[in-house]
C-alpha positions, 0 to 999 in steps of 0.5 A: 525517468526509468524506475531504476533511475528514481530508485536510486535517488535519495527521495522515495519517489513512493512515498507521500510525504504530504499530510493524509487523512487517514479516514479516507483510508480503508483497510482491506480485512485480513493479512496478505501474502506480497503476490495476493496484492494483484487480486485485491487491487484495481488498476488505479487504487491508491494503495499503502501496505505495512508489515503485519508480522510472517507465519510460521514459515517466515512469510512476511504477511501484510496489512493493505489499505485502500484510499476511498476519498469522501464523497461530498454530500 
């Protein structure tokens, strides 16, 4: 199904609406401009992102983070 099809149905087809465990998530340091995505991210990380505040200018700034799953010992 094409993205413009899921986009309109009234699930976010990117949201996790299951349980995570949020100490598998690691926060990338720092805040980040949407086009500074691409050069902190890897082809298959799994991602969350949420607003961070803007600068002066009104740039929206995020917080990015990474799911890193535990390592069984």
């Amino acid at each position: 199904m094409p993205i413009k099809d899921l986009l309109k149905s009234k699930d976010d087809p990117f949201r996790n609406t299951g349980p995570m465990d949020l100490s598998q998530w690691q926060r990338i340091p720092g805040l980040f401009r949407r086009w500074e995505f691409a050069q902190l991210v890897n082809d298959h990380d799994a991602i969350s992102f949420e607003l961070a505040g803007e600068t002066k200018d009104g740039t929206e700034l995020w917080a990015l983070y990474r799911f890193e799953p535990l390592k069984e010992l």
